[in-house]
C-alpha positions, 0 to 999 in steps of 0.5 A, a space after each residue: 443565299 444558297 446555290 441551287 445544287 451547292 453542296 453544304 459541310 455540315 461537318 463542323 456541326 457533327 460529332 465526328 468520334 464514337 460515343 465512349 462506351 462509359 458515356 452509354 451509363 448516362 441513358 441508361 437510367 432512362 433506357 433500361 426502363 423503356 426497354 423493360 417496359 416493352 417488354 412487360 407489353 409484349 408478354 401482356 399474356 404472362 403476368 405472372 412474370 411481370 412483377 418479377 421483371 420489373 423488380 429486377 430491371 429496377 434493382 438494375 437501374 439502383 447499379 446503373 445510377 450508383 455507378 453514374 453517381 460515382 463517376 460524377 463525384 470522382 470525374 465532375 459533370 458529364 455529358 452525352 449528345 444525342 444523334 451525332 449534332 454537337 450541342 446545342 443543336 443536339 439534344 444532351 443529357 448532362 449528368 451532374 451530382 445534383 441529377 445523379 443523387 436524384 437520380 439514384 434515390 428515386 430509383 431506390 424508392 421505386 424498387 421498394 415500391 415494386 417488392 412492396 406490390 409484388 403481393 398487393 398488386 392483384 391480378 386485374 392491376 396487373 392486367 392492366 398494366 401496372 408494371 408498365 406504367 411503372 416502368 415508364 414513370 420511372 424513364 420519366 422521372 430519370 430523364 427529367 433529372 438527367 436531360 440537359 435540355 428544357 424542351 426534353 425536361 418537358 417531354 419527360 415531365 409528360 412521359 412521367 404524367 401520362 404513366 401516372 394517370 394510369 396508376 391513379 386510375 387503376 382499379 378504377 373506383 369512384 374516389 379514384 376517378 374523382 381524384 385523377 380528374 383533378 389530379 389531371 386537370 391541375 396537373 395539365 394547366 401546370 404543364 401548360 404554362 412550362 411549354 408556353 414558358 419554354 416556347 418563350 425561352 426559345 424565342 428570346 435565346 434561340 436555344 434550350 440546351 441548359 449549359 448553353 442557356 447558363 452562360 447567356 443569361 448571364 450575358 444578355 442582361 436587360 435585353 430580353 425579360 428575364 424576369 417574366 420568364 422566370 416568374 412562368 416557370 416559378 408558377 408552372 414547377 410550384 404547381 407540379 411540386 404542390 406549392 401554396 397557392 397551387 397545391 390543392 390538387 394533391 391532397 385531392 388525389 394522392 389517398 385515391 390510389 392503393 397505398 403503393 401508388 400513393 408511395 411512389 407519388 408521394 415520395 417521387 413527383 413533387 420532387 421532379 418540380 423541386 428539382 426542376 426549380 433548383 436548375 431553372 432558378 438556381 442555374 439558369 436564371 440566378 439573378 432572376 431566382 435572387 430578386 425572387 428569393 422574397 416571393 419564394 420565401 413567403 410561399 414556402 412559409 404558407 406551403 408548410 404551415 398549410 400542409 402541417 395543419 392540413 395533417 393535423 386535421 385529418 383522420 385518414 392516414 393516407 391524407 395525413 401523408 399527403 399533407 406532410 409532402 405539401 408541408 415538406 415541399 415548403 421545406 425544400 422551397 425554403 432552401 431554395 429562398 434562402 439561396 447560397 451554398 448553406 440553403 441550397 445543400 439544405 434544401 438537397 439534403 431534405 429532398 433526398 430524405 423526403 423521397 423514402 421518408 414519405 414513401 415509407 409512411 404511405 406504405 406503412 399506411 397500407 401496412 396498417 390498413 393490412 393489420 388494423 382493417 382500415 386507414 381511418 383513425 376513428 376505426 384503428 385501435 390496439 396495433 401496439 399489442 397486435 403488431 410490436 413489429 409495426 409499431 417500432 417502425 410506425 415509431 422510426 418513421 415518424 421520428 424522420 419525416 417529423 424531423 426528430 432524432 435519429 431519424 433522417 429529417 434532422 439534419 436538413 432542418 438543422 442546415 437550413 435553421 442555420 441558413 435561415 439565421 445567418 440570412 436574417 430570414 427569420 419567418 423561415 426558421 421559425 416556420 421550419 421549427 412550427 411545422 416540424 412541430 406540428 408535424 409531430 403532434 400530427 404524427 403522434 395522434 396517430 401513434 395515441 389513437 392507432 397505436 396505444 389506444 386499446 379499444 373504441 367503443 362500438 369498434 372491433 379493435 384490430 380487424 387481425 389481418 396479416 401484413 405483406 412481408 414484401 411490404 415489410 420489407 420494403 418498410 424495413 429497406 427504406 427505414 434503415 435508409 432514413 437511419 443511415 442518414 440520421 445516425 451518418 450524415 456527413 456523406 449525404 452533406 458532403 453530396 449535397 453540399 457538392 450539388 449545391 456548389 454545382 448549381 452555384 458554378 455551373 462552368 463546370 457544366 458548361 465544359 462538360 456540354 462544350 469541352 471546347 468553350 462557348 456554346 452556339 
């Protein structure tokens, strides 16, 4: 026991030496947003000004994340700890390739997004605070990839949550309200269970920094139970990226909002979930994560034939994309089931060209809807004839997200038909190539009925508006992405094959959180 009085040297558990200034790179993803956001706040009487901003500060964020990534790649995983504690008692953020790629995509997207909204967004929503809610979707969805601790992977996955209920619900239609009910409803249980599963894993290891918890899982074994813990967070992250059985609540939400919204949901949220079960599952609790393989596998099955027939059975363009993410949801779990370098780099690869894949088919769902009058198909007819322009992107669009050459989605595919075979695991590669190919269909009858299709009877063919070149833009940016990882694929394999590695070996990690050896 203490001395009344007596001095204690907390000195060992200090970081003594200055943060190097290249270290500050780490934050600034999540910074820079945070700051911008204030900001925006803070001139709430100058919209005019906001679109502008944000637009900038995001074009911003794409530098800082490239240059992050680039030193990741060239120097491996690197770290940073907060408020002067040495980890684990500090809160790090510990950057590595799988993070930093993340990291970097999701940033593109999202300034994309923003010059697609510079036009549609009016006045009201501006009003309302769009932008920053934006902003701080995207400090919430950096933090996430970057945060080295499960408590603040937490935090951040509310930060993110609680900005996207603003955008789900502004405009504030019926549908809207409806969908963010159940948005947020499911949404909330999901988040439950991630902290009564976090408060569990403390309470077995004492700590919740990640390098930390990589290195005593390993050692402790059949004392604790590992395997209760890694069930929780299956169920709470498979809820947050839409995963069969718990998906239900996306396809009830994400045609609500205005097409941008969708975009950003769409192409970034469910991602966050994948992410965080490749750290969890993969990192942390490996063995664990393979006696779960089985489970995983079968979930992934049903996520994708679900959500490829869930597109086949819709009218409405914006429910079409929406069960496309659930679909390729199952795509990216297959990775993680079939495990090894192979699958994992699979499963990497097929998020990075989901996050602009399905963001650019919800903004050319508004593209459409611009052009032709309406999202549905049963009122579409002639955009061939009145738009060439969005027709060609229409078709490249389709092409990647349905997996087909030259578009982006080939290539993941390829990896994880291979992976799945040489596994034996062959549900999974026969559930790849079926949903694939009923994504195709789903995406064809677009292209016969809103496209090729001249005209309906009792129906004005095309409505004749004028599309957003802001919005085109945005399209043609994201398009050209997709063809870049379609027509090159070896740096996006060699990154995500670099990912993987991190995620199977993860001392690396662990010197870049402990560059001494141990942890607390």
């Amino acid at each position: 026991m203490a001395v009344q009085g007596e001095i204690i040297d907390k000195t060992a558990a200090m970081i003594a030496a200055p943060v190097p200034a290249a270290d500050w790179l780490v934050i600034a993803p999540v910074l820079l947003p945070i700051l911008a956001g204030a900001v925006l706040l803070m001139i709430r009487h100058s919209v005019r000004w906001h679109a502008v901003l944000s637009v900038a500060v995001l074009a911003v964020l794409v530098g800082a994340n490239g240059l992050l990534l680039r030193r990741v790649l060239a120097e491996g995983p690197v770290s940073m700890t907060m408020g002067s504690w040495l980890p684990p008692f500090g809160i790090s953020f510990t950057v590595d390739a799988l993070g930093a790629v993340f990291s970097l995509t999701a940033s593109i997207v999202a300034v994309c997004c923003c010059v697609s909204s510079v036009r549609d967004v009016d006045a009201t929503g501006r009003r309302y605070g769009f932008y920053p809610f934006l902003l701080l979707m995207m400090a919430g969805v950096s933090g996430a990839f970057l945060t080295g601790d499960v408590f603040n992977l937490y935090v951040w996955f509310e930060v993110f949550l609680i900005s996207s209920f603003g955008l789900l619900i502004l405009g504030s239609e019926k549908s809207q309200i409806d969908g963010a009910t159940k948005y947020a409803i499911l949404n909330l249980v999901g988040t439950t269970l991630f902290l009564i599963a976090t408060g569990y894993l403390y309470g077995t290891f004492g700590t919740l920094n990640m390098a930390d918890l990589a290195t005593k899982a390993g050692q402790i074994g059949d004392a604790a139970p590992l395997m209760t813990l890694a069930s929780l967070f299956l169920l709470a992250f498979a809820m947050k990226a839409a995963a069969f059985p718990v998906n239900f609540w996306l396809p009830a939400s994400y045609h609500t909002p205005p097409a941008i919204t969708g975009a950003l949901f769409g192409g970034l949220l469910t991602k966050v979930g994948i992410y965080a079960l490749l750290r969890i599952l993969v990192m942390i609790f490996a063995v664990e994560g393979v006696a779960l393989a089985g489970v995983i596998g079968w979930v992934a099955v049903a996520t994708m034939l679900l959500g490829a027939l869930g597109a086949l059975a819709q009218s409405d363009i914006r429910r079409i994309a929406g069960f496309l993410v659930i679909s390729g949801v199952g795509t990216m779990l297959a990775g993680i089931a079939l495990g090894g370098n192979g699958g994992l780099s699979g499963a990497i690869f097929y998020a990075l060209h989901s996050m602009p894949a399905l963001s650019a088919l919800y903004l050319l769902g508004g593209l459409v809807r611009q052009r032709g009058g309406s999202f549905s198909l049963h009122q579409l007819s002639g955009l061939y004839g009145a738009s060439p322009f969005l027709t060609l992107l229409a078709f490249i669009i389709s092409l990647a997200v349905a997996g087909l050459p030259p578009g982006s989605g080939l290539w993941p595919k390829v990896m994880l038909v291979r992976a799945a075979l040489d596994s034996g695991a062959w549900q999974i590669a026969a559930a790849i190539l079926l949903s694939g190919f009923l994504a195709t269909i789903a995406l064809g009858r677009v292209f016969i009925l809103a496209f090729w299709r001249t005209e309906i009877a009792g129906v004005q063919a095309v409505a004749g508006g004028s599309m957003s070149i802001m919005g085109c833009c945005a399209v043609v940016i994201l398009t050209l992405a997709m063809l870049a990882m379609g027509v090159m694929p070896e740096p996006f394999v060699r990154v995500s094959g670099t990912a993987a590695s991190g995620l199977l070996d993860a001392s690396s990690y662990v010197r870049a959180v402990f560059p001494g050896g141990g942890g607390s």
